[in-house]
C-alpha positions in Angstrom: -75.2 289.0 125.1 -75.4 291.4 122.3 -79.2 292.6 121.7 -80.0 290.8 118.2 -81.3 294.5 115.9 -78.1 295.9 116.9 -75.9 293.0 116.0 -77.8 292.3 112.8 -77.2 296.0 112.0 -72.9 295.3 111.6 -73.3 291.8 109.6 -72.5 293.4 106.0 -68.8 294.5 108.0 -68.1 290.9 108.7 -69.8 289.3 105.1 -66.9 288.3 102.7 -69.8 286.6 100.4 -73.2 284.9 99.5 -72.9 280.9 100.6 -74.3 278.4 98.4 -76.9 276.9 98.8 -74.8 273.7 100.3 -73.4 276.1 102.4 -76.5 277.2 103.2 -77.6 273.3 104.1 -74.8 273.0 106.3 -75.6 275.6 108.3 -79.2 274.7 108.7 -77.7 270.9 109.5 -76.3 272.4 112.4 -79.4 273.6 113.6 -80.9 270.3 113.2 -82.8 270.8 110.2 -85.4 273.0 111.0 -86.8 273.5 107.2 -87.6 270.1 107.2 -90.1 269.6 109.9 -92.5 272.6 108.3 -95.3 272.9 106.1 -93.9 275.7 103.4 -95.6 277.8 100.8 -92.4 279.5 98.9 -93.1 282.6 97.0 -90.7 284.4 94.4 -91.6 287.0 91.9 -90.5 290.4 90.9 -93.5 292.3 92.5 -96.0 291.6 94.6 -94.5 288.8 96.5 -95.2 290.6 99.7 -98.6 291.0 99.0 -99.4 287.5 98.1 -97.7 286.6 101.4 -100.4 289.0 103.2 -103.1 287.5 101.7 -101.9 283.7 102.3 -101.5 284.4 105.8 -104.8 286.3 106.5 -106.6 283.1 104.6 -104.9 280.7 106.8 -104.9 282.6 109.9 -108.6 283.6 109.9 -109.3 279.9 109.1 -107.5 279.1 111.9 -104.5 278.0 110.8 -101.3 278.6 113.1 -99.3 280.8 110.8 -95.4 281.3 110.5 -94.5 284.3 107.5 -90.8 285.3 106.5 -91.0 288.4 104.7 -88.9 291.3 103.3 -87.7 293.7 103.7 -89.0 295.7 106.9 -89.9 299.2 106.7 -89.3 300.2 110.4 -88.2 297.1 112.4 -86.6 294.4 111.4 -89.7 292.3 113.8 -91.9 293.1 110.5 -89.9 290.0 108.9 -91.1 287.3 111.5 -95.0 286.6 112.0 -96.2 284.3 114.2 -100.5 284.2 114.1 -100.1 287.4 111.3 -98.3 289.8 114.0 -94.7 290.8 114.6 -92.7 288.2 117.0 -91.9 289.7 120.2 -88.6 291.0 121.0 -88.2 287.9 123.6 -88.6 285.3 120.8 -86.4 287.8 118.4 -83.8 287.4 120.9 -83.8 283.9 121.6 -83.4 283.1 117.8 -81.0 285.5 117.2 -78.7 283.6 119.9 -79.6 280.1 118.1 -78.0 281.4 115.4 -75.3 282.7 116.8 -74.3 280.1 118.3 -74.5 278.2 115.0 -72.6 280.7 113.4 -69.8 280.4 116.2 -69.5 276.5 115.2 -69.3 276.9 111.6 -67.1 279.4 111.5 -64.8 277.3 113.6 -65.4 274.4 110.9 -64.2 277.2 108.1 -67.2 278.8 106.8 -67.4 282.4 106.7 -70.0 284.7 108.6 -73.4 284.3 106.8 -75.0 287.7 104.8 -77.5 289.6 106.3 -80.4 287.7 104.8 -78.6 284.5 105.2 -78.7 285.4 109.0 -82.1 286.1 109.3 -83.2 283.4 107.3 -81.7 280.9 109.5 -83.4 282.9 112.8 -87.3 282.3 110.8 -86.3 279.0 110.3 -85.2 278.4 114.3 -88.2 280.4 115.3 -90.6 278.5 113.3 -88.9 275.5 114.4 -89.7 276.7 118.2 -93.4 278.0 117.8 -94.1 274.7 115.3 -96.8 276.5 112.9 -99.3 274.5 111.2 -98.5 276.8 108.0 -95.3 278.8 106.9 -95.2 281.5 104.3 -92.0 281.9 102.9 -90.8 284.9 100.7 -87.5 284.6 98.4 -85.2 287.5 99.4 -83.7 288.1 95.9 -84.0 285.7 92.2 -85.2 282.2 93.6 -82.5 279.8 92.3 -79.7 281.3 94.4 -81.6 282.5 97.1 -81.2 280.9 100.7 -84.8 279.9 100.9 -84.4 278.0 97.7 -82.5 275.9 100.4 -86.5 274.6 101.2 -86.9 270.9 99.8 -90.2 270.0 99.3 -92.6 272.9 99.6 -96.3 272.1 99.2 -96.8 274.5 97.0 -94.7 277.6 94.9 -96.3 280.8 93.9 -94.3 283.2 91.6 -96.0 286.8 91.5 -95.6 288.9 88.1 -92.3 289.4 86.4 -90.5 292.5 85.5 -87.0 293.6 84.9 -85.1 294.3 88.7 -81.5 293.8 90.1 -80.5 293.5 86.1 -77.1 292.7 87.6 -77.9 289.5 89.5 -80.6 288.6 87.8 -80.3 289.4 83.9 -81.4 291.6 81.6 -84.3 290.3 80.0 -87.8 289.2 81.2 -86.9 285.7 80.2 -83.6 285.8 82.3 -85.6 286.8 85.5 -88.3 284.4 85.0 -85.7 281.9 85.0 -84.3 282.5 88.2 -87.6 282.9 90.1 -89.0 280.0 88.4 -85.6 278.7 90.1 -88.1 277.4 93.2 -89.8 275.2 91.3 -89.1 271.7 92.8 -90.6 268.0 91.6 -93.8 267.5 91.8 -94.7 270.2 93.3 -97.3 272.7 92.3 -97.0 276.3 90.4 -99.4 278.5 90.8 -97.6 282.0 88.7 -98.7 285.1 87.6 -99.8 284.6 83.8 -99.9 288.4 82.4 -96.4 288.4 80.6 -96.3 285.5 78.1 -92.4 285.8 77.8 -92.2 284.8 81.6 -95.0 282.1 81.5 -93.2 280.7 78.9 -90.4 279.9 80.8 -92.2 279.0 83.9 -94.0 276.7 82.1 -91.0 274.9 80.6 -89.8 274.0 84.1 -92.3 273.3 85.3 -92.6 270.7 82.5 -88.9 269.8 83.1 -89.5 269.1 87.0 -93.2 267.2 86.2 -94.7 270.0 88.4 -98.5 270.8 87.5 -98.7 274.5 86.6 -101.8 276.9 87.2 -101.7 280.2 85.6 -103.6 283.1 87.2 -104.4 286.1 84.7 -106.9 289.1 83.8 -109.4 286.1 82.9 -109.6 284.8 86.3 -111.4 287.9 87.7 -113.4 291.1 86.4 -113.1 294.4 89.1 -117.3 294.9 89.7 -116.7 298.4 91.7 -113.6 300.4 93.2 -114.2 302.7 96.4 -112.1 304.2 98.5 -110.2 302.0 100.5 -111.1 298.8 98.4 -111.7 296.7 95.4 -115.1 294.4 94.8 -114.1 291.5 92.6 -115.9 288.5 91.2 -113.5 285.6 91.0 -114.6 283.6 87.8 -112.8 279.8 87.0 -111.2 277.1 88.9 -110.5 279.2 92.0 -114.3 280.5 92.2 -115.3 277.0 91.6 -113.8 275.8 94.2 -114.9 277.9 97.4 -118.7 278.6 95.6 -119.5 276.1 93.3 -123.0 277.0 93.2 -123.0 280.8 92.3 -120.5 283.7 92.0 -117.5 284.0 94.7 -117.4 287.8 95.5 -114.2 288.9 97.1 -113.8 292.4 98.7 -110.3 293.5 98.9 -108.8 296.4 101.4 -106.6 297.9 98.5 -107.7 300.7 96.4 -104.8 299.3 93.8 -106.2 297.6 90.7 -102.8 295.5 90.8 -103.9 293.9 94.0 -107.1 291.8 92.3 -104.4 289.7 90.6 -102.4 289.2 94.3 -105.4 288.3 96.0 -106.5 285.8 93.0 -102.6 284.4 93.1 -103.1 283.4 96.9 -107.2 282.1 96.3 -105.6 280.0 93.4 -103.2 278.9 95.8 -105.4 277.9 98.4 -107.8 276.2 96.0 -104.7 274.0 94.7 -103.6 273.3 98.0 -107.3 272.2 99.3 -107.0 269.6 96.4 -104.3 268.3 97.5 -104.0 268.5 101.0 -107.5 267.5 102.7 -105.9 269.2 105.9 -105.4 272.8 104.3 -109.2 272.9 102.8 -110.6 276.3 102.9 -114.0 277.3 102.8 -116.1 280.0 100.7 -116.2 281.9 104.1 -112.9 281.6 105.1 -112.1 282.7 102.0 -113.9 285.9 101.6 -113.0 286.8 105.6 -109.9 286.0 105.1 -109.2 287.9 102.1 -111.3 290.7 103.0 -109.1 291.3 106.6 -105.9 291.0 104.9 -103.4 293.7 105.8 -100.1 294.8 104.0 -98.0 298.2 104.8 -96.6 300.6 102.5 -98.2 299.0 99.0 -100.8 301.7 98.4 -101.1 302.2 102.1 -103.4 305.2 103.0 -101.1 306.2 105.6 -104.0 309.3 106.2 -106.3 311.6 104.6 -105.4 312.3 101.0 -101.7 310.6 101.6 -101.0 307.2 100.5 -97.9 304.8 100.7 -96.4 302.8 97.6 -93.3 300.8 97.8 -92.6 300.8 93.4 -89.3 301.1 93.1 -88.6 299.2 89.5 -90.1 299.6 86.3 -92.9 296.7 86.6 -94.2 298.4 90.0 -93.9 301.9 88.8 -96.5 301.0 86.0 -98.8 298.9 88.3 -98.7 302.5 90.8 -99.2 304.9 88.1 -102.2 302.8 87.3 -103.6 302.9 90.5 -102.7 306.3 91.4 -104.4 307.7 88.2 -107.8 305.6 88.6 -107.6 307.4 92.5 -107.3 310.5 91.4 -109.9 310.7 88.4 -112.7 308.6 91.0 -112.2 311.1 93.7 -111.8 314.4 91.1 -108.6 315.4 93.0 -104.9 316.8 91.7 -102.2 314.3 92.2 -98.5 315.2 93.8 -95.9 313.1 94.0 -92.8 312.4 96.3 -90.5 310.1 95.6 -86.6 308.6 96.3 -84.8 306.1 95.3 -81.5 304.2 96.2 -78.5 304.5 93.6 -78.8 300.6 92.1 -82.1 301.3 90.3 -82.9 302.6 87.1 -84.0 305.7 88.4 -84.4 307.9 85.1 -86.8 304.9 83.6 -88.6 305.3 87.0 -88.7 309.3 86.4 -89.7 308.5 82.9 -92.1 306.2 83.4 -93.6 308.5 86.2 -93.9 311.7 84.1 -95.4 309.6 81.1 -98.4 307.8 82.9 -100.2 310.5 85.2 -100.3 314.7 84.9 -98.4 315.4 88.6 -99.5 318.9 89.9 -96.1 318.9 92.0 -93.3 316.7 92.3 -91.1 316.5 94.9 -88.0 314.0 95.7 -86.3 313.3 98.5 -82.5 311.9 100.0 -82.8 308.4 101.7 -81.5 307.8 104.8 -79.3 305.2 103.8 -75.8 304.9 102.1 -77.2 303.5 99.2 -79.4 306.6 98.6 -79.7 308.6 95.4 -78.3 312.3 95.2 -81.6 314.5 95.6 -79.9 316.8 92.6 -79.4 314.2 90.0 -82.9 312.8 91.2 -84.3 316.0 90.7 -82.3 316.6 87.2 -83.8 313.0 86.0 -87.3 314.2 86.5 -86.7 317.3 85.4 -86.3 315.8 81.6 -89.7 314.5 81.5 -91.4 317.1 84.3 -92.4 320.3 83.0 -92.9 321.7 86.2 -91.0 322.4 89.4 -89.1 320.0 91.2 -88.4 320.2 94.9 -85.4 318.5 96.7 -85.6 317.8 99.8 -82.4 316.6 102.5 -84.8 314.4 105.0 -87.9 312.7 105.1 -89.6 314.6 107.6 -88.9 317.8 105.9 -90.3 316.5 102.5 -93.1 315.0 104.3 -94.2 318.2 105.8 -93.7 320.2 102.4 -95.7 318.2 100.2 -98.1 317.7 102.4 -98.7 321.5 102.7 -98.5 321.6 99.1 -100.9 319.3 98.1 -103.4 320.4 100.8 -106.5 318.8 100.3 -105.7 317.4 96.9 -103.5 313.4 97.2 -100.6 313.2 97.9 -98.7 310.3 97.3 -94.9 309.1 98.1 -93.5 306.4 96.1 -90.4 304.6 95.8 -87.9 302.6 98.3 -89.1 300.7 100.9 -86.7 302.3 102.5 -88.1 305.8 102.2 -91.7 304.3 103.1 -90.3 303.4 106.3 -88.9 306.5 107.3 -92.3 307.8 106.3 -94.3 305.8 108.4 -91.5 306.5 111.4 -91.8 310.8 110.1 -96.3 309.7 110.5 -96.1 308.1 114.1 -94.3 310.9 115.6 -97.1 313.7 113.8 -99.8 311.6 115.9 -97.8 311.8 119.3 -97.4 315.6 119.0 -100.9 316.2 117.8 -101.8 313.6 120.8 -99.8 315.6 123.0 
């Protein structure tokens, strides 16, 4: 039997297209129906969805709670996508849902369908793992939009959660906040609740509407849910003010420490406290306390989003117009708390609106050095015309660089003991973090 990373690896040779979601039914019919035997939270959202997920599953999971979290993408292996309990399934478990679905995939395709996309694939192997390991609790990220997406497949969720909204994939999704909002507000189903992100009006608007349209009770989460009392290093202090905070501390403030420096991250961590408020209404079984809140939120872990990956370097996966503003935000509060110069290495596959990014980039923080960088993928930006876009808004220097281990070393000597920070494509994070682990065996050796 074929090993399931290296099968999974050939899939987009052997995709002719993206099923519908009957299609996708079908399949999971097959299989016996796993979806329906689970308790799902289903998050969409332009950024931050990953985040949210973290936080979700460190509330649950530090309350307790068996856990089950489908996440994308992976930054190194593609075991990042399945949690069981908050950590990455083990390559046994991998294995034996990869050849579930297989075998599923054998059958339909002698029935007529056609071999399911990459995500479609791994979609199915969360849902036959979960299925197996019978979580009390699954978090369940979109992959792309929501209203096509195969998750959207999910029934009756007990509860959707749609991050903020920004303009992203423009050619699936549209090219207007309203247009995106529509299709992530796609995962809204009856009766079920919405707890969204509530800082652009144009996509509350419409998140709102269907929620209306499916009689689905709608709580907004915005700047007026929370005030930032103190940023450190390594973390945020946060007093939670409304509904949420009522809930968990009824009788005085509810404090929340978070393990992200980012300013962006108050608003996750508030999106999954809402969440879990709403959900302790409803469902006497999924009732947090003020404890398990704070713990839970306070231990919660989340790679490459404003990662310190070590000293003076961090990791940030922006990589569209909405997260590049969220990072430069970040990036310049860092930088003016800990009096330090600020350098910048960054890369970028061909689909994105890359000069915006540059743009956007040069407009919002004074860089010292800039430096970008080829992705290992065949998606990846040409380092010259990278360099050419930032060069429009840079007035300084830009280095290209062919690999990530060379640009890594570079900019790091560069910077010295000033921060350094590499944004951009998950895809470059994760050769960054592979370019970090192999610095720590040689200096270990």
């Amino acid at each position: 039997m074929m090993q399931a990373e290296e099968y999974l690896e050939k899939i987009p040779m052997w995709t002719r297209e993206k099923h519908s979601l009957t299609d996708i039914r079908a399949f999971l019919h097959e299989m016996g129906d796993p979806d329906r035997k689970l308790s799902i939270i289903h998050v969409a959202g332009t950024n931050g969805k990953g985040s949210v997920c973290a936080f979700l599953t460190s509330l649950y999971r530090n309350a307790g709670f068996r856990t089950g979290t489908f996440i994308s993408p992976h930054l190194v292996t593609v075991r990042e996508r399945f949690l069981l309990n908050n950590e990455m399934v083990s390559p046994r478990k991998l294995q034996a849902a990869f050849e579930t679905v297989l075998e599923t995939v054998n059958i339909m395709k002698g029935k007529g369908y056609s071999h399911p996309s990459y995500f479609e694939f791994l979609f199915y192997m969360a849902m036959a793992l979960f299925a197996d390991e019978t979580p009390e609790l699954v978090i369940l990220e979109t992959g792309l939009g929501g209203r096509l997406d195969a998750t959207n497949v999910v029934e009756n969720p007990l509860a959707c959660v749609i991050t903020s909204i920004s303009l992203d994939h423009i050619m699936y999704l549209g090219d207007t906040i309203e247009a995106v909002a529509g299709e992530k507000a796609g995962i809204i189903k009856r009766q079920v609740p919405v707890i969204y992100d509530d800082t652009v009006p144009e996509a509350s608007e419409v998140i709102c509407e269907r929620a209306v349209q499916m009689a689905s009770k709608a709580y907004p989460v915005g700047k007026g849910d929370f005030s930032i009392l103190e940023t450190k290093d390594q973390g945020l202090s946060i007093k939670a003010e409304g509904e949420a905070a009522q809930a968990f501390a009824a009788a005085g403030p509810l404090v929340l420490e978070i393990p992200f420096e980012a300013p962006y991250q108050a608003e996750n961590a508030m999106l999954a406290v809402k969440t879990a408020a709403v959900l302790g209404q409803r469902e006497r079984g999924f009732r947090l306390t003020e404890a398990q809140i704070t713990e839970g939120i306070r231990t919660a872990r989340w790679a490459g989003r404003m990662e310190r990956a070590g000293e003076n370097l961090y990791l940030d996966g922006a990589h569209n117009p909405g997260g590049i503003k969220a990072f430069i935000q970040a990036a310049a509060s860092m930088a003016a708390r800990q009096k330090k110069k600020a350098y910048l290495l960054f890369g970028a596959v061909s689909d994105k609106d890359y000069r915006a990014m540059a743009r956007l980039l040069c407009e919002g923080i004074s860089w010292t050095g800039i430096g970008v960088v080829h992705i290992d993928s065949s998606r990846s930006m040409d380092t010259e015309v990278l360099a050419e876009a930032f060069s429009q808004a840079y007035k300084g220097p830009v280095r290209a660089f062919e690999t990530a281990g060379e640009a890594l070393r570079e900019m790091k000597k560069q910077a010295g003991d000033e921060l350094l920070f590499c944004a951009g494509s998950l895809y470059l994070i994760g050769e960054l973090k592979v370019q970090l682990k192999g610095m720590e065996r040689r200096e270990d050796t």
